[in-house]
PyMOL Python script that loads the backbone (N, CA, C, O; Angstrom):
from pymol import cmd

cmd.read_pdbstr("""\
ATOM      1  N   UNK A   1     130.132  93.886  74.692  1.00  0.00           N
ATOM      2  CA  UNK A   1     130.287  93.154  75.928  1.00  0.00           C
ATOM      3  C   UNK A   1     129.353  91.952  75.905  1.00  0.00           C
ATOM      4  O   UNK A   1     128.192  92.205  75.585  1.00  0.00           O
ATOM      5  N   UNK A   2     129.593  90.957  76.130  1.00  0.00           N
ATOM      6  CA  UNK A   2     129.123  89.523  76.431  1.00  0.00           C
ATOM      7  C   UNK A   2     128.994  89.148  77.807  1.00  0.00           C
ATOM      8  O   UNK A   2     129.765  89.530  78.687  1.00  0.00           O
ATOM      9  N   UNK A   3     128.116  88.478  77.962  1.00  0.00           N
ATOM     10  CA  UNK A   3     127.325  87.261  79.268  1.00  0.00           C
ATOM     11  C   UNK A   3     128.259  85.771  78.913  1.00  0.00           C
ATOM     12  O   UNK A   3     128.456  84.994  77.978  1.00  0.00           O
ATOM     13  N   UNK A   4     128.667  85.990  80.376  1.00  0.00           N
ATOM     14  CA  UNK A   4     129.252  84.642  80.478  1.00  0.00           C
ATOM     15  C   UNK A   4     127.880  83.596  80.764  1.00  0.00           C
ATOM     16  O   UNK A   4     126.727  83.986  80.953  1.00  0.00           O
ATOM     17  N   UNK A   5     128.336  82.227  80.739  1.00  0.00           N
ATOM     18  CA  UNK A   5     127.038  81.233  80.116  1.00  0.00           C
ATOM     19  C   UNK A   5     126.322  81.786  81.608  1.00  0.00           C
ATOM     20  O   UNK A   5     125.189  82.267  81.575  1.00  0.00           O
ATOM     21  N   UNK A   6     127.231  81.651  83.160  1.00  0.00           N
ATOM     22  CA  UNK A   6     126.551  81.778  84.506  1.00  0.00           C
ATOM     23  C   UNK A   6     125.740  83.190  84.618  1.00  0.00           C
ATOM     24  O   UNK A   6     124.688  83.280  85.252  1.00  0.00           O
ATOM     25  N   UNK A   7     126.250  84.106  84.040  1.00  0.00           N
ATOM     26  CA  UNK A   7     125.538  85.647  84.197  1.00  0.00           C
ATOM     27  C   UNK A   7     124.041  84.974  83.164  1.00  0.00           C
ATOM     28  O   UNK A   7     123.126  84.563  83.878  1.00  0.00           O
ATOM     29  N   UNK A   8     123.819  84.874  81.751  1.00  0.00           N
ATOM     30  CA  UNK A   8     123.084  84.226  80.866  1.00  0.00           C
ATOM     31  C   UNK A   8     122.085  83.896  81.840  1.00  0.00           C
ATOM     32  O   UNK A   8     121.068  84.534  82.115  1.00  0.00           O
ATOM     33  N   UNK A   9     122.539  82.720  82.371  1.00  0.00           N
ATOM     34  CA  UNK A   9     121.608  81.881  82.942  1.00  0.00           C
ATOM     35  C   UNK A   9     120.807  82.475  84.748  1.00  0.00           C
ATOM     36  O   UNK A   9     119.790  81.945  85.195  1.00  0.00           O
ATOM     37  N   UNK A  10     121.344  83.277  85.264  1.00  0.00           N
ATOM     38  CA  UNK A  10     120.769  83.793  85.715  1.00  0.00           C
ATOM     39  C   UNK A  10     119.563  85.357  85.337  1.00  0.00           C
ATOM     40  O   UNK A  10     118.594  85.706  86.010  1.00  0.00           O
ATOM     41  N   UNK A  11     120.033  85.916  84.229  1.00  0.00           N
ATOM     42  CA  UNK A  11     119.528  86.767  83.880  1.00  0.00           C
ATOM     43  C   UNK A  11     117.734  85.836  83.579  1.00  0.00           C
ATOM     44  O   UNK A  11     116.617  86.087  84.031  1.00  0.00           O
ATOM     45  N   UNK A  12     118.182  84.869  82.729  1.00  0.00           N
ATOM     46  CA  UNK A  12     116.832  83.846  82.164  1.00  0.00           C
ATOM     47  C   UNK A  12     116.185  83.736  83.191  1.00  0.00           C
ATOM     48  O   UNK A  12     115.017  84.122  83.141  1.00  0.00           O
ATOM     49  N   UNK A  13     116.803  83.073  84.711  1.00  0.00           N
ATOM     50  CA  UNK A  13     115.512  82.783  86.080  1.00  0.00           C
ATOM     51  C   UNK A  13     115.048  84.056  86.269  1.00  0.00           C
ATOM     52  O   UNK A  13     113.886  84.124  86.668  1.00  0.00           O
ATOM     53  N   UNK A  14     115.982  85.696  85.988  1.00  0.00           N
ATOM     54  CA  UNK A  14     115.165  86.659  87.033  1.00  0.00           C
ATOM     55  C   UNK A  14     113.958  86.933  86.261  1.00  0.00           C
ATOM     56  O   UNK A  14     112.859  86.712  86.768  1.00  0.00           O
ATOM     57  N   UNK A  15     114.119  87.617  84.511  1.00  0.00           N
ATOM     58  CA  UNK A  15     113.504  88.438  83.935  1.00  0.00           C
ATOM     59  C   UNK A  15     112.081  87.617  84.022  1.00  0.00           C
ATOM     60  O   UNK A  15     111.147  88.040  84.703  1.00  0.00           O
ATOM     61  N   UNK A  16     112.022  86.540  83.347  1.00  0.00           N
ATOM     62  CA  UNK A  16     110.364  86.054  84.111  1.00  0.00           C
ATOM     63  C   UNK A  16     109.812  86.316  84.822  1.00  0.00           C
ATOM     64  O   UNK A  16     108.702  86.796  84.593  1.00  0.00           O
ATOM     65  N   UNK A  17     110.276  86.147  86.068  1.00  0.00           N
ATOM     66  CA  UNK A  17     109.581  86.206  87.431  1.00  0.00           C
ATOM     67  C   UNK A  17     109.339  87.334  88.017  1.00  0.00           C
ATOM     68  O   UNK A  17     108.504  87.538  88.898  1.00  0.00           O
ATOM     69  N   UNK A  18     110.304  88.330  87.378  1.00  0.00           N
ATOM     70  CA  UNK A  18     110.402  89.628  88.237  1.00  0.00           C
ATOM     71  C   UNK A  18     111.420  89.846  89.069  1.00  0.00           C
ATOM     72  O   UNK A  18     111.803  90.994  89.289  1.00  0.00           O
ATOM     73  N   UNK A  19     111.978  88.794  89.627  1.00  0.00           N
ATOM     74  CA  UNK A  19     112.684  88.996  90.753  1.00  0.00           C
ATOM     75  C   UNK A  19     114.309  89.689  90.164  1.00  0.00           C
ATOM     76  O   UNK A  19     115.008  89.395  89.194  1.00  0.00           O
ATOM     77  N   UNK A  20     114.483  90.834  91.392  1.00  0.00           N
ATOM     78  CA  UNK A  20     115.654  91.492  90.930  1.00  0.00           C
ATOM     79  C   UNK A  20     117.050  90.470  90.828  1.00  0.00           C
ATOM     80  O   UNK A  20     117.171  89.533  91.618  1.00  0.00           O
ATOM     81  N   UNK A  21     118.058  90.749  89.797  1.00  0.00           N
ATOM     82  CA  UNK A  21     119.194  90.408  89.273  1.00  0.00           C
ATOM     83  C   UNK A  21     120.165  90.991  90.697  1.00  0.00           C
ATOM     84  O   UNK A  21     119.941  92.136  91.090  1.00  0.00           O
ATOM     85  N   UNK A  22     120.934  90.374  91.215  1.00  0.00           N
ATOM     86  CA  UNK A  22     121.661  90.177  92.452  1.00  0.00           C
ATOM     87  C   UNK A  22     122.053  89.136  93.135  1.00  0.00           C
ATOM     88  O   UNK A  22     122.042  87.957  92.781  1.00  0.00           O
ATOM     89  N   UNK A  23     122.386  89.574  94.079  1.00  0.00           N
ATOM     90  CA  UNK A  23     122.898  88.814  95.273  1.00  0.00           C
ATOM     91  C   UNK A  23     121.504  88.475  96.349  1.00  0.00           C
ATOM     92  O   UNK A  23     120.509  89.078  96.752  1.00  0.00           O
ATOM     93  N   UNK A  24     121.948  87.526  96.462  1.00  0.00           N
ATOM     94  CA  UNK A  24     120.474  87.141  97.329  1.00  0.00           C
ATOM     95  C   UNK A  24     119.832  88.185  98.777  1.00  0.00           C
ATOM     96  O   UNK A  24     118.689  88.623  98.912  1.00  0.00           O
ATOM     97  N   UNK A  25     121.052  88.357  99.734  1.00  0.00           N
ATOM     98  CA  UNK A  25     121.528  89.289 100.763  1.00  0.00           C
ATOM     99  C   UNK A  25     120.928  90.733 100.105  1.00  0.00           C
ATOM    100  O   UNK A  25     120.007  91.390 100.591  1.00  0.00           O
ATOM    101  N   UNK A  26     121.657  91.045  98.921  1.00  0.00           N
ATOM    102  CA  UNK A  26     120.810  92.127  98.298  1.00  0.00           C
ATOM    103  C   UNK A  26     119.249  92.433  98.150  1.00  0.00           C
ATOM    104  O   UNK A  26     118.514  93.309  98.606  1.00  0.00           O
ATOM    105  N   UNK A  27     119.099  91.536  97.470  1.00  0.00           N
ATOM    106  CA  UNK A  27     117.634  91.061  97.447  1.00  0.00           C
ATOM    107  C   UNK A  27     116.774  91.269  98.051  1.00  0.00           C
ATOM    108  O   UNK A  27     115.657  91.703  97.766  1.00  0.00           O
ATOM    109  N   UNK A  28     117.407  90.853  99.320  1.00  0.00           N
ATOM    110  CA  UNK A  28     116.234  90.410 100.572  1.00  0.00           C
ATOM    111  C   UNK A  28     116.290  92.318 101.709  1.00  0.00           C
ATOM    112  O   UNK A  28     115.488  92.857 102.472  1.00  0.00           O
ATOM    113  N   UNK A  29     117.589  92.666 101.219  1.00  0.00           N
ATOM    114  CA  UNK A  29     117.614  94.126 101.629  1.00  0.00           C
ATOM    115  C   UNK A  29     116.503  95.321 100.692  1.00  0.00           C
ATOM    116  O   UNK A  29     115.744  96.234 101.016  1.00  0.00           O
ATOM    117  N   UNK A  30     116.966  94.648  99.340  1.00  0.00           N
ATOM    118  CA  UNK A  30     115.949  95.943  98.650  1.00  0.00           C
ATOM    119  C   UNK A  30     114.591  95.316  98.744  1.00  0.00           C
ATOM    120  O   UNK A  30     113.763  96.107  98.293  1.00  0.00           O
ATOM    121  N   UNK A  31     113.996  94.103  99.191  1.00  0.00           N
ATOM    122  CA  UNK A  31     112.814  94.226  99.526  1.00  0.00           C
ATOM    123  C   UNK A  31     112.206  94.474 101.136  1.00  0.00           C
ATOM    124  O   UNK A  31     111.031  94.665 101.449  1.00  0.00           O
ATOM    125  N   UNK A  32     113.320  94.410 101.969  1.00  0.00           N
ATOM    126  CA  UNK A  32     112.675  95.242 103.171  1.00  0.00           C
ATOM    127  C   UNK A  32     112.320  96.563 102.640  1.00  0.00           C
ATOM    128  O   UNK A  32     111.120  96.837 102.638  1.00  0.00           O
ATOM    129  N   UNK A  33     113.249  97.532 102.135  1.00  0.00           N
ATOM    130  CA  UNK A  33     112.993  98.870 101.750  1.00  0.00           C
ATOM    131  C   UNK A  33     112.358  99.011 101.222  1.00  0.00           C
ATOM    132  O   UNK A  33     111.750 100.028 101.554  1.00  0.00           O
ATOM    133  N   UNK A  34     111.838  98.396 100.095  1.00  0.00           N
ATOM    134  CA  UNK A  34     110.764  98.749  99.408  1.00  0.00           C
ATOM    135  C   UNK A  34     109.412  97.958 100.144  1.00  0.00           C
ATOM    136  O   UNK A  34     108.469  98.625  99.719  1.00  0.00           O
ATOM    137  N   UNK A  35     109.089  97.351 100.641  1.00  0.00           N
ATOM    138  CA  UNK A  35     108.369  96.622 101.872  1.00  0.00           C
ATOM    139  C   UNK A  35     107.395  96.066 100.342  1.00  0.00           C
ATOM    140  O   UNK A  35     106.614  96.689  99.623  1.00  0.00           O
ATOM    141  N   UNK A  36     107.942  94.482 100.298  1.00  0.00           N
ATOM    142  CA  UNK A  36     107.711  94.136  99.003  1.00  0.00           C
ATOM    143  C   UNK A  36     108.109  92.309  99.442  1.00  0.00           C
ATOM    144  O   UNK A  36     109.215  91.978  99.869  1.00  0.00           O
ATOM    145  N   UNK A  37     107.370  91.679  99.298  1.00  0.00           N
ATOM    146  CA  UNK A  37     107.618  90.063  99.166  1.00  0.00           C
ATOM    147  C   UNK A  37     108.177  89.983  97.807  1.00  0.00           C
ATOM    148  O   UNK A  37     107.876  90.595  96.782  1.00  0.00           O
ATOM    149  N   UNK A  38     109.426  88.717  98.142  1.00  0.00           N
ATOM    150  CA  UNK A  38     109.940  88.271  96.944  1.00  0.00           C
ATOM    151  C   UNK A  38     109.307  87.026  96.627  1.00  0.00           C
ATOM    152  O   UNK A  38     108.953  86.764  95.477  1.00  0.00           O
ATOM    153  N   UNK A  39     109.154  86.278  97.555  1.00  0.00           N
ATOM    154  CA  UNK A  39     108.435  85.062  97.509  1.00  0.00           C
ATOM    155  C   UNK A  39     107.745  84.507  96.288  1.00  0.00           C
ATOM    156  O   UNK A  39     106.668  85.070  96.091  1.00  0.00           O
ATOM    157  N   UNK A  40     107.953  83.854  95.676  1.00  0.00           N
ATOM    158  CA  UNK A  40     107.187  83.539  94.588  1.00  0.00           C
ATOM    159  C   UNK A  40     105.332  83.272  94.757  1.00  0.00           C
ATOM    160  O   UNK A  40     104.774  82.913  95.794  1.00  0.00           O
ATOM    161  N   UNK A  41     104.938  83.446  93.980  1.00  0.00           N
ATOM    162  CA  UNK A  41     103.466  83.318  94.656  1.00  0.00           C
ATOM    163  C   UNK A  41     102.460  82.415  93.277  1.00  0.00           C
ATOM    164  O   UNK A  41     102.842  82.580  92.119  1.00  0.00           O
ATOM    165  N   UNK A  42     101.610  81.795  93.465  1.00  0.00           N
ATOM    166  CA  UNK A  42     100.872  81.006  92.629  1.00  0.00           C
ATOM    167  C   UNK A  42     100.603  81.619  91.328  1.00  0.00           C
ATOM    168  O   UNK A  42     100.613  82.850  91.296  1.00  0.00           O
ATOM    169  N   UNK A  43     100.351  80.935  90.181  1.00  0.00           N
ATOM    170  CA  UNK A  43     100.033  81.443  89.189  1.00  0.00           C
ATOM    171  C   UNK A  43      99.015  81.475  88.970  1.00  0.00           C
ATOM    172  O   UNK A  43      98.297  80.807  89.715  1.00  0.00           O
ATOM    173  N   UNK A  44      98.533  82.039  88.152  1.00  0.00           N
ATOM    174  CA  UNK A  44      96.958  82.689  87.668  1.00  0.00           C
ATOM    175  C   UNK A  44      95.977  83.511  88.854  1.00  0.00           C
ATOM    176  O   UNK A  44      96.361  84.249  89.761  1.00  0.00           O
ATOM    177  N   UNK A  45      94.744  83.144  88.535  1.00  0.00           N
ATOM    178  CA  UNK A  45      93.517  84.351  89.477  1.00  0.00           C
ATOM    179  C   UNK A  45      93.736  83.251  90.631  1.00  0.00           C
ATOM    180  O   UNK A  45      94.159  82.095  90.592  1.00  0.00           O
ATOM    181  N   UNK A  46      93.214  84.192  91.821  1.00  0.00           N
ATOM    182  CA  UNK A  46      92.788  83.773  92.949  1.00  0.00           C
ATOM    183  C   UNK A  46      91.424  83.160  93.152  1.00  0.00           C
ATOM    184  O   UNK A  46      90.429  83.812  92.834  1.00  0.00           O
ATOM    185  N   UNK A  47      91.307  81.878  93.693  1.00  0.00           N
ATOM    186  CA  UNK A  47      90.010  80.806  93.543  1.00  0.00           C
ATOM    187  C   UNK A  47      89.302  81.441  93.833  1.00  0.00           C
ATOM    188  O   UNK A  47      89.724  82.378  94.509  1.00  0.00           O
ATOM    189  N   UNK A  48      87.842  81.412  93.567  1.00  0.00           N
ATOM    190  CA  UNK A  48      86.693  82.062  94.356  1.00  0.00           C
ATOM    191  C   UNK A  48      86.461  81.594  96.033  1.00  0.00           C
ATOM    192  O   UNK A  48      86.896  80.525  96.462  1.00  0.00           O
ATOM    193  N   UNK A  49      85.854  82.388  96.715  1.00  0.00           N
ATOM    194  CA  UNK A  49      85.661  81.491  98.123  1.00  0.00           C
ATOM    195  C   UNK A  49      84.792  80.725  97.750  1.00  0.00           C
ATOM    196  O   UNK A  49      84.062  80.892  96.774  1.00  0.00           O
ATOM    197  N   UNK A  50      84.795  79.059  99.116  1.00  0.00           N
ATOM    198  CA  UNK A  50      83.430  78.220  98.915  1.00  0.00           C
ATOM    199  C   UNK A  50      82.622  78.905  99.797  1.00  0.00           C
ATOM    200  O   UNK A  50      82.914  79.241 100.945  1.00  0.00           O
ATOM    201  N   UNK A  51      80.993  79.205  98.858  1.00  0.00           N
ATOM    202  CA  UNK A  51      80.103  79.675  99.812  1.00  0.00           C
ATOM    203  C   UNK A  51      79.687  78.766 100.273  1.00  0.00           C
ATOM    204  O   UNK A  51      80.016  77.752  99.657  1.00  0.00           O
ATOM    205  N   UNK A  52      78.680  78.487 101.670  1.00  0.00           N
ATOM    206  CA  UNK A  52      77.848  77.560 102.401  1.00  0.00           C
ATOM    207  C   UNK A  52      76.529  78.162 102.464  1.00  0.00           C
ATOM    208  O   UNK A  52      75.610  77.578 103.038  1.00  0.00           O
TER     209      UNK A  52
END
""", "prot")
cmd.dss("prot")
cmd.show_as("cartoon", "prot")
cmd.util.cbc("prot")
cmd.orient("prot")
């Protein structure tokens, strides 16, 4: 069985990121349930605070 080029090319945006392979509507359902942001979020460590 083969990936059409559109299945392909979505598989490439999810597996990086994490984000589940679906329907968007889906998506946004299995992360209420799992009580889980999809949101993409910054890369690398979190800055230190500025002390005063």
């Amino acid at each position: 069985m083969s990936l059409t080029e559109k299945e392909l090319s979505a598989l490439r945006q999810s597996a990086p990121s994490g984000r589940p392979l679906g329907s968007p509507s889906w998506a946004e359902r299995l992360a209420l349930q799992l009580i889980i942001a999809l949101s993409p979020r910054q890369r690398g460590r979190l800055r230190k605070a500025e002390q005063k």
